[in-house]
C-alpha positions in Angstrom: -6.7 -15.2 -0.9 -6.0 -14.6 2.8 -9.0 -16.3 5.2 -10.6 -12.6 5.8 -10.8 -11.9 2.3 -12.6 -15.2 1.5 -15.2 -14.6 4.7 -15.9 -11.4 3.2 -16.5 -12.4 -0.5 -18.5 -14.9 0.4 -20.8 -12.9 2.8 -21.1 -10.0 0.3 -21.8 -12.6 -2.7 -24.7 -14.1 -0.1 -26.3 -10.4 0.5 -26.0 -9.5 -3.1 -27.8 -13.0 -3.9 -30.9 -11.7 -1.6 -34.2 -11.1 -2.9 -35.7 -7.6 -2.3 -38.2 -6.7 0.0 -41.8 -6.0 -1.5 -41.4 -2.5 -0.4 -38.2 -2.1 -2.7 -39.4 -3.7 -5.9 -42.2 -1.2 -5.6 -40.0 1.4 -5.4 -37.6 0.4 -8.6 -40.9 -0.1 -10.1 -42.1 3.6 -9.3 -38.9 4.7 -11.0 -39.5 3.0 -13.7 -37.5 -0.1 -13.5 -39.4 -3.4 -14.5 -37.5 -6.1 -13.5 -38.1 -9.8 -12.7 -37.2 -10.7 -9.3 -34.5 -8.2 -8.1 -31.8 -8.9 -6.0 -30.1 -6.5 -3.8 -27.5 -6.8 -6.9 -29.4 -5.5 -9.1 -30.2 -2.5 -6.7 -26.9 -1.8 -6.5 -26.2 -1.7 -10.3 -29.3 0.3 -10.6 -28.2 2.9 -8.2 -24.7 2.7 -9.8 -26.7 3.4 -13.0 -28.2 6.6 -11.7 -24.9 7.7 -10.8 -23.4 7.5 -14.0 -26.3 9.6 -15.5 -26.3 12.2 -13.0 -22.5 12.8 -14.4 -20.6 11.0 -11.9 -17.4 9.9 -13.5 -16.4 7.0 -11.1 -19.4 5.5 -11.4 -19.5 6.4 -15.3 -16.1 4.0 -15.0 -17.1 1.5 -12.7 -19.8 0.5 -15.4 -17.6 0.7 -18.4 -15.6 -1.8 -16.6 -18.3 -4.2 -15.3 -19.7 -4.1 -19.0 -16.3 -4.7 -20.7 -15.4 -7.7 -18.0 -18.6 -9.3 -19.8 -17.3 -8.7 -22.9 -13.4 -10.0 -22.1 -13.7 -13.3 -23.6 -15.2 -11.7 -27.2 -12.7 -8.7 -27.2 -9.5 -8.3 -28.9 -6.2 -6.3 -28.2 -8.5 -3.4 -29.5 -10.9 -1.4 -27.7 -13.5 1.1 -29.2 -13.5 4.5 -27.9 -17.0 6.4 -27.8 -16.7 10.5 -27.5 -20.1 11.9 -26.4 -20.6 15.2 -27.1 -22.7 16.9 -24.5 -21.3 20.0 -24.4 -24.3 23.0 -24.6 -24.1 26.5 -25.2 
């Protein structure tokens, strides 16, 4: 990794790390997210979250691949496919 690249990890890995303010738990809470001492992190993957279930298909992607990065070390050569139907008449 070139010097830059390493600044800037490390200084988005530090604001991702950082608690939330009062102010913003209370308003994950009001939408109906209980969690236990949110980061800015899990702001981001909430929001992210939202995204996907408004429709947005970058963001639908973005989570399939965070989730199946967790899952690498399980996963074999195969990969299950899910087809949603959603279409409405």
């Amino acid at each position: 990794m070139k010097e830059n690249d390493k600044l800037l990890y490390k200084t988005l890995k530090t604001i991702l790390n950082e608690k939330l303010s009062v102010e913003e738990t209370l308003s994950l809470r009001e939408e109906g997210f209980c969690v236990k001492s949110p980061t800015r992190k899990t702001a981001v993957m909430i929001a992210l979250y939202k995204k996907a279930a408004a429709g947005d298909l970058s963001a639908i992607k973005e989570l399939r691949s965070i989730v199946s990065e967790k899952t690498d070390e399980k996963s074999s050569d195969c990969k299950a496919v899910i087809i949603v139907d959603d279409i409405r008449d």
